[in-house]
C-alpha positions as CSV (number, residue, x, y, z in Angstrom):
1,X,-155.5,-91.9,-101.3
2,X,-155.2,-95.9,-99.8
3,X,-155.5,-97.7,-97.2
4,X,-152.6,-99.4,-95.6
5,X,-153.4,-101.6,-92.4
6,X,-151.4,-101.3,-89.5
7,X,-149.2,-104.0,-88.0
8,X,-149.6,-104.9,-84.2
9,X,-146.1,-105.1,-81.7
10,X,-146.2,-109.0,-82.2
11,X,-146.0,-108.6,-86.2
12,X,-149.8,-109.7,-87.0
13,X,-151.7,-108.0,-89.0
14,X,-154.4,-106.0,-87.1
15,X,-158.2,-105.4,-88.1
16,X,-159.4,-103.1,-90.4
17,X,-160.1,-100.7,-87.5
18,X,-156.8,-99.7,-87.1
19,X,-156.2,-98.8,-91.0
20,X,-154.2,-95.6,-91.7
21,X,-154.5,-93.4,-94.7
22,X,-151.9,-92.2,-96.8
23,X,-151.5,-90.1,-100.1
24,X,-149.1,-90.6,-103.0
25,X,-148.5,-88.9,-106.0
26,X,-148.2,-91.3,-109.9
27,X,-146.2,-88.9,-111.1
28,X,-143.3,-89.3,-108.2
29,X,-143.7,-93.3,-108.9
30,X,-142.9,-93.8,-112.5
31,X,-139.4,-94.0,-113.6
32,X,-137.7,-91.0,-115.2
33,X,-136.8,-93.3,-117.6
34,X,-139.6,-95.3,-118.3
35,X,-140.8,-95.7,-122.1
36,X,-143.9,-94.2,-121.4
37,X,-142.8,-91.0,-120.2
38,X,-140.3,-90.8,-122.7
39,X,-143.4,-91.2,-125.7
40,X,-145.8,-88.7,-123.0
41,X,-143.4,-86.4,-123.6
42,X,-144.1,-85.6,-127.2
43,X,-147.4,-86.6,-126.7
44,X,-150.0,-83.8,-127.9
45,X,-153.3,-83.8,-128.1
46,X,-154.2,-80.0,-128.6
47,X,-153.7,-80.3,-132.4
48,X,-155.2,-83.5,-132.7
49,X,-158.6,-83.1,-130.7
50,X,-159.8,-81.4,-133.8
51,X,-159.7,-84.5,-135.6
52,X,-160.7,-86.6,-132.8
53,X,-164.0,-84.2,-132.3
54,X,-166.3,-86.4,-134.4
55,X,-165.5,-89.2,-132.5
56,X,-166.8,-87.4,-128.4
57,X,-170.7,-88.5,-127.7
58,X,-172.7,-85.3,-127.0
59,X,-175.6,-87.2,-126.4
60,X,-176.9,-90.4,-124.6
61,X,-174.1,-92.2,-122.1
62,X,-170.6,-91.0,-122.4
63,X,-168.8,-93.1,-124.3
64,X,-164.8,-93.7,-123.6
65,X,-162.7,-90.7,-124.1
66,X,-161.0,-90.9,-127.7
67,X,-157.5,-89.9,-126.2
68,X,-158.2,-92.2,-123.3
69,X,-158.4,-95.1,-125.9
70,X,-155.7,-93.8,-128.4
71,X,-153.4,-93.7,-124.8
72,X,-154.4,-97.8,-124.4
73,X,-153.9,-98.8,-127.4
74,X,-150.4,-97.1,-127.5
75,X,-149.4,-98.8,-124.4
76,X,-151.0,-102.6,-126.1
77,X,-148.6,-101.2,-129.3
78,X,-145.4,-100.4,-127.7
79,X,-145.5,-103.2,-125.0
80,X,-146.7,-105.9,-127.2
81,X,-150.0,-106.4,-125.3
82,X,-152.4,-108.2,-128.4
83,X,-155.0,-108.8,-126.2
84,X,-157.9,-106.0,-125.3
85,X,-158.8,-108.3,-121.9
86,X,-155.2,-108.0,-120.5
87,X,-154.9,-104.9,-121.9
88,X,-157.4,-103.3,-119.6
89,X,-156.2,-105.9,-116.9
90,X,-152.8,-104.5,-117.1
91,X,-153.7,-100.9,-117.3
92,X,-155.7,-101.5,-114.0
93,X,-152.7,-102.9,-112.0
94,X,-149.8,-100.9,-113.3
95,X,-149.0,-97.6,-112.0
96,X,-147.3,-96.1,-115.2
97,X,-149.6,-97.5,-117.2
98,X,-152.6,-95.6,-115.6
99,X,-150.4,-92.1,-115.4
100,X,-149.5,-92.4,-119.3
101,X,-153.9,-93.0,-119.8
102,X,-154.0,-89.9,-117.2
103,X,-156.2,-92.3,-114.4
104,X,-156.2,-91.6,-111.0
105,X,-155.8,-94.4,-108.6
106,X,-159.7,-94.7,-108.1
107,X,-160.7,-94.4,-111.6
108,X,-162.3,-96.7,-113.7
109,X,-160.8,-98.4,-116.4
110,X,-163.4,-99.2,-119.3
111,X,-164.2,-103.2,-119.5
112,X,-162.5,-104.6,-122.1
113,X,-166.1,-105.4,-123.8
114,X,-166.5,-101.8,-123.7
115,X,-163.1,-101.0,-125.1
116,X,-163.7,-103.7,-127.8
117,X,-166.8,-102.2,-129.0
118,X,-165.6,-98.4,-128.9
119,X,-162.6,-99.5,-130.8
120,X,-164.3,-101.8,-133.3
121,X,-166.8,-98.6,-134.2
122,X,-164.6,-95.6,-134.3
123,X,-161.7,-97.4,-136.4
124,X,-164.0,-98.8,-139.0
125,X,-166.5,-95.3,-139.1
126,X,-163.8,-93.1,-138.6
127,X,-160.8,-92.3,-140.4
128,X,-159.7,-89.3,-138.2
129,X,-159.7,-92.2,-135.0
130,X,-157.3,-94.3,-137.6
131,X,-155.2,-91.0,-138.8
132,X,-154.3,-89.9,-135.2
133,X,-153.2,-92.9,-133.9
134,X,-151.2,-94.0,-136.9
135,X,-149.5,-90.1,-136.7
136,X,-148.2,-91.0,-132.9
137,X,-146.8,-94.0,-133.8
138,X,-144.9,-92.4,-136.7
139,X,-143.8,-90.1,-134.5
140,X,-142.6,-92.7,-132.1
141,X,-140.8,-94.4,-134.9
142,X,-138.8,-91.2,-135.8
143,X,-137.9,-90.1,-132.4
144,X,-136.7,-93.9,-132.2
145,X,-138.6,-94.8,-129.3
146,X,-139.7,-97.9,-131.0
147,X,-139.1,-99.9,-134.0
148,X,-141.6,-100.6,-136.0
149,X,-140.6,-103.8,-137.5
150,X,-143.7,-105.2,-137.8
151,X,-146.2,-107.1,-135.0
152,X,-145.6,-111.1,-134.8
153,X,-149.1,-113.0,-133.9
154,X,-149.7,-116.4,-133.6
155,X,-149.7,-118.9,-136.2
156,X,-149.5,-122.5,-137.3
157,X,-147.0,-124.9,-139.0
158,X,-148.6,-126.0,-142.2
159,X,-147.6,-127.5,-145.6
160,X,-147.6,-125.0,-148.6
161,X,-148.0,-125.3,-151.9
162,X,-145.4,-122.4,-152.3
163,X,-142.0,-122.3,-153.6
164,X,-139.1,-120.5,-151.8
165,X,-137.6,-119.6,-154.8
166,X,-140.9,-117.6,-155.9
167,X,-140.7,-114.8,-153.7
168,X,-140.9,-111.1,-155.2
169,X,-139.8,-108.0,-153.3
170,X,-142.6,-105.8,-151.2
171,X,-142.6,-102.8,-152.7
172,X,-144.6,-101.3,-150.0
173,X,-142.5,-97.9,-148.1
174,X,-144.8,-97.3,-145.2
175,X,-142.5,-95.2,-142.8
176,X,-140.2,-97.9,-141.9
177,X,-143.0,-100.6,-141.8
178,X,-145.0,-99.2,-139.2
179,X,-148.5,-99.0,-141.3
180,X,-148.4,-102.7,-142.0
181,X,-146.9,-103.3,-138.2
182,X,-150.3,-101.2,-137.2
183,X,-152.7,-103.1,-139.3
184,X,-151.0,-106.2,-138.0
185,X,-151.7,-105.3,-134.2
186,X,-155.2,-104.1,-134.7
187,X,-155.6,-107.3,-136.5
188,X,-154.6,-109.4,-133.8
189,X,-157.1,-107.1,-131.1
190,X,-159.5,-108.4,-133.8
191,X,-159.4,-112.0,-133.4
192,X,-158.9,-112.3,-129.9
193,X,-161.9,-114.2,-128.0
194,X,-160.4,-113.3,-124.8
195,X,-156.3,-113.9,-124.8
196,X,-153.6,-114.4,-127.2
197,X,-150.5,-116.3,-126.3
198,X,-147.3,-114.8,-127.4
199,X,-145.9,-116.8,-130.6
200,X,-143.0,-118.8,-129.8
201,X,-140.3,-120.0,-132.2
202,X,-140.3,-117.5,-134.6
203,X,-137.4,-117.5,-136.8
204,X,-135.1,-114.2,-136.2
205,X,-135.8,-113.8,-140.4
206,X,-139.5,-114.1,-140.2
207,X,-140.6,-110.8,-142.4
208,X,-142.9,-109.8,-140.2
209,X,-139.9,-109.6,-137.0
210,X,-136.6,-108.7,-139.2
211,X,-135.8,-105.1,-139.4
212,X,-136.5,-103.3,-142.3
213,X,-132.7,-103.4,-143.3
214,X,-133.1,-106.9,-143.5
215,X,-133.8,-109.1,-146.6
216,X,-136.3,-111.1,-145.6
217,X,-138.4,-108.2,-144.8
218,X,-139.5,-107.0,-148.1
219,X,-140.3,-110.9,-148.9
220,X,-143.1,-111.9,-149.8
221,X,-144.3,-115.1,-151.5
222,X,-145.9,-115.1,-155.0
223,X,-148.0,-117.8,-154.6
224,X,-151.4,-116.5,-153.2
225,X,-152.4,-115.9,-150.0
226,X,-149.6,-113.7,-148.7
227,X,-147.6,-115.6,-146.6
228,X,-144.5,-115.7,-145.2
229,X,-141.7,-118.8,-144.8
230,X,-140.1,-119.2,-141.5
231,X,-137.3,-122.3,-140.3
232,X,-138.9,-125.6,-138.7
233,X,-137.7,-125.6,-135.4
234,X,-134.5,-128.3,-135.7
235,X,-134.2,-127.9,-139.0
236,X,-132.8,-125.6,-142.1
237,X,-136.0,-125.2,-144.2
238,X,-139.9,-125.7,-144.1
């Protein structure tokens, strides 16, 4: 239910005593079409609330719902949303997004503090938490709803004392890349303080953005840490 105010004859809004209520339905305002409905509609938890049962509070204040959470963080996974503050923002002011998390109009979504600290307990103590929501997204990834590729964050320019001729192949098959695109996202919900801009200039043959058909995706260089050689914007090499 809203509240729409009414407009006089002359075109001015008038005051809130003449407001009118009106009802709408979520469901009738999301797009057949819409990538959400298309990943709802696979979507089961019946068979999964068994492993998700360790993770519901039967004491002291409710905690957030584990599907609730496994829903948000699908939506910050698909849609490339790496922060947990404009995750919740977002999820509060779109329509589909609060349908897909099963929220009426009126309801609450957690805080992003909240979310953060639900999130950082129940991955790390709970490996059914982990196992469910890395099963969706394999499933996502085989009905071909998404890619998979991997999850781009932000990162820095810097001199390495790394060769590009001392690479070695990544032997690691995980589904098409989606395990090390997950670890990559939760990673970057992880060092957010409060926003994370999206990473600009990122070479089309950065490993962590190339398909898994190509090349540079199963590069990785020899020299430690892990890291990853991308084009100098303007120029052929870095």
């Amino acid at each position: 239910m809203l509240i729409a105010e009414a407009m006089s004859d002359d075109g001015q809004q008038r005051q809130a005593a003449d407001e009118l209520f009106y009802a709408f339905n979520l469901e009738e305002l999301v797009p057949q079409d819409h990538l959400l409905r298309s990943i709802d509609r696979f979507l089961d938890f019946t068979d999964l609330r068994k492993h998700l049962a360790p993770c519901y509070s039967h004491t002291g204040r409710p905690s957030v719902d584990p599907e609730l959470m496994i829903r948000m963080l699908l939506i910050g996974y698909c849609l490339g949303i790496r922060s947990e503050r404009q995750l919740c923002e977002e999820i509060n002011l779109n329509l589909a997004y609060r349908w897909f998390c099963r929220l009426s109009i009126t309801d609450k979504v957690p805080d992003h503090s909240t979310f953060s600290k639900n999130r950082h307990g129940r991955f790390r103590e709970s490996e059914a938490f982990r196992f469910v929501f890395e099963q969706i997204i394999k499933r996502c990834i085989e009905e071909g709803l998404i890619g998979g590729e991997g999850f781009a964050v932000d990162a820095s320019v810097v001199k390495a004392d790394a060769s590009r001729q001392r690479y070695h192949e990544d032997d690691d098959d995980d589904w098409g890349g989606g395990s090390r695109a997950i670890n990559e996202y939760l990673d970057a919900l992880h060092e957010d303080g409060s926003s994370i801009t999206p990473a600009k200039n990122v070479s089309q043959t950065d490993p962590r953005r190339a398909g898994r058909r190509h090349p540079a995706a199963r590069l990785t260089m020899l020299t430690p840490p892990t890291i990853w050689s991308t084009p100098r914007p303007g120029s052929s090499s870095m």
